[in-house]
C-alpha positions in Angstrom: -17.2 43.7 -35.8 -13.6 42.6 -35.7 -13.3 40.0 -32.8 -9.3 39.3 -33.4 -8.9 41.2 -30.3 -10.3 38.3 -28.2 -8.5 35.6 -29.6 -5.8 35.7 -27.1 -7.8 36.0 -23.7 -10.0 33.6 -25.0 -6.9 31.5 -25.7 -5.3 31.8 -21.8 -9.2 31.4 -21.2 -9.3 27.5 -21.9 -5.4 27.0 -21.1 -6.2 28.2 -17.5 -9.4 25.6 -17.4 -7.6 22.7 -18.7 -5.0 23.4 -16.2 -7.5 23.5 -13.6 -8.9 20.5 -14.5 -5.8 18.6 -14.2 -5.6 19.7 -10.3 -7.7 18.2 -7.4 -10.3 20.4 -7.5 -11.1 20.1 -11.5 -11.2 16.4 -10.9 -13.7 16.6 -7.7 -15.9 18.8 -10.3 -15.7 15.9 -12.6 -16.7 13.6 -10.1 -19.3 15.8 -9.2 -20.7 16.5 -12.6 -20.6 12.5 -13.4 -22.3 11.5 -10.2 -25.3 13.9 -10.1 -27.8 12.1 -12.0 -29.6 9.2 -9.9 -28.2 5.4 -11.1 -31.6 3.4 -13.3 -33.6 7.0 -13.7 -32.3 7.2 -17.8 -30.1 4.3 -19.4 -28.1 6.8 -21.9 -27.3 9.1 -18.6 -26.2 6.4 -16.9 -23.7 5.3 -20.0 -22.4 8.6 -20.4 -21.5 8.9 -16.5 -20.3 5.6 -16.4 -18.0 6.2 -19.3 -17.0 10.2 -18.3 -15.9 8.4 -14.1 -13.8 5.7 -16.8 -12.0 8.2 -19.1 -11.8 10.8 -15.9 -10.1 7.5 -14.1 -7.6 6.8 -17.0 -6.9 10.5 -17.2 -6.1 10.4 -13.1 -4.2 7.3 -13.9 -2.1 9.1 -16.1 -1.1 11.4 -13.6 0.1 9.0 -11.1 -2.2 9.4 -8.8 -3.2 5.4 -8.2 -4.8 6.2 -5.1 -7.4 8.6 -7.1 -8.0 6.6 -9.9 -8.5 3.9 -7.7 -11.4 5.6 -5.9 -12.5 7.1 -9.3 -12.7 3.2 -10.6 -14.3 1.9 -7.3 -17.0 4.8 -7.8 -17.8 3.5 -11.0 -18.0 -0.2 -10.4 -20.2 0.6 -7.1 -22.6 3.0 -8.7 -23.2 0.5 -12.2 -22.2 -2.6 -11.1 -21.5 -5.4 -13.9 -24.3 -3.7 -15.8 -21.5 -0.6 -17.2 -20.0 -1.2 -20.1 -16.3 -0.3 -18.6 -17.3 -2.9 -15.1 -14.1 -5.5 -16.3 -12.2 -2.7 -17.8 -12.6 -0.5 -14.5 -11.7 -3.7 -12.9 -8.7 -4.7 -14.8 -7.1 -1.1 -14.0 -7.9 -1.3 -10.9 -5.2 -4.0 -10.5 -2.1 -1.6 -11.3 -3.8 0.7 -8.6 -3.4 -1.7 -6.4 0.1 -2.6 -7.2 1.3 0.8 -6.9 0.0 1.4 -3.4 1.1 -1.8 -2.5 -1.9 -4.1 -1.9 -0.8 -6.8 -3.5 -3.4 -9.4 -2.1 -6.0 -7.3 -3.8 -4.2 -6.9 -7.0 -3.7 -10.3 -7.5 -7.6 -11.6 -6.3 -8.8 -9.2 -9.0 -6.8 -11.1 -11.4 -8.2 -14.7 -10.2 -11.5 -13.2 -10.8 -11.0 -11.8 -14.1 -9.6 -15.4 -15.1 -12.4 -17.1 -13.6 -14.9 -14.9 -15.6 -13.0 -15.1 -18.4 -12.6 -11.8 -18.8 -11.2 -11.2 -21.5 -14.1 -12.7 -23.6 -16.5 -10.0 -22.8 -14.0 -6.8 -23.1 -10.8 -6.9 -25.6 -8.9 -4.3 -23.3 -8.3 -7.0 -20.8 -5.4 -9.5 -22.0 -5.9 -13.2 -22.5 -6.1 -15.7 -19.3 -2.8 -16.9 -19.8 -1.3 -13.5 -20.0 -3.4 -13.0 -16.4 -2.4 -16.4 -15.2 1.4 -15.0 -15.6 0.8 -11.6 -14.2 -1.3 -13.1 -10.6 1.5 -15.8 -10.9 4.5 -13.2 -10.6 2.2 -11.3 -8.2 2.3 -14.4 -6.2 5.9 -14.9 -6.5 7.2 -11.8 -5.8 5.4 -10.8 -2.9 4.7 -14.3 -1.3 1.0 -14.4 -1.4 -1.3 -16.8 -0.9 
């Protein structure tokens, strides 16, 4: 049986759903699909959500849609608390959501409290204190925070 003939709908086939998953409604199914499972029920589910809301934030993040990847991130850190494996990572990125939007009381108390945990002990994607200390400093500066 000579199947060539399918190569092209099957082709426009996962064009059309990767396009669709880049638009609001692909990314609530994500959501959906990530959130299903019920949080301390099985450890490896709980991972693999934890991870999917992560990547599906970064991917959101991409876009420039802070406001999304914000709630995306916030969804993560609520649902597995310190216990996921992305919790300071989720929490680092949540920091240029906040600048973006403008909230930058927020942005920079996420950065005290990555220092003050020393975050960056505990997860290599999040930069050194003193490249923190700089970053809530100019924070500070910039926008004349407390």
């Amino acid at each position: 049986m000579d199947l060539s003939g399918l190569k092209w709908p099957l082709i426009v086939v996962v064009v059309v759903f990767l396009g669709w998953l880049c638009t609001s409604g692909g990314v609530n199914w994500m959501i959906t699909k990530s959130t299903t499972a019920v949080v301390g029920q099985d450890a490896e589910q709980d991972m693999l959500d934890e991870a999917r809301l992560t990547k599906l934030a970064g991917f959101v993040l991409w876009q420039f849609k802070y406001e999304k990847a914000g709630e995306i991130m916030m969804m993560a850190i609520d649902r597995y608390g310190e216990n996921g494996p992305n919790f300071l990572y989720n929490q680092y990125r949540m920091v240029k959501c906040y600048e973006k939007v403008k909230n930058y009381q927020k942005a920079h108390d996420i950065i005290i409290a990555l220092m003050n945990a020393e975050a960056s002990q505990y997860d290599d994607r999040i930069p050194e204190r003193d490249n923190l200390a700089l970053r809530a400093e100019k924070l500070k500066e910039t926008h004349e925070l407390r």
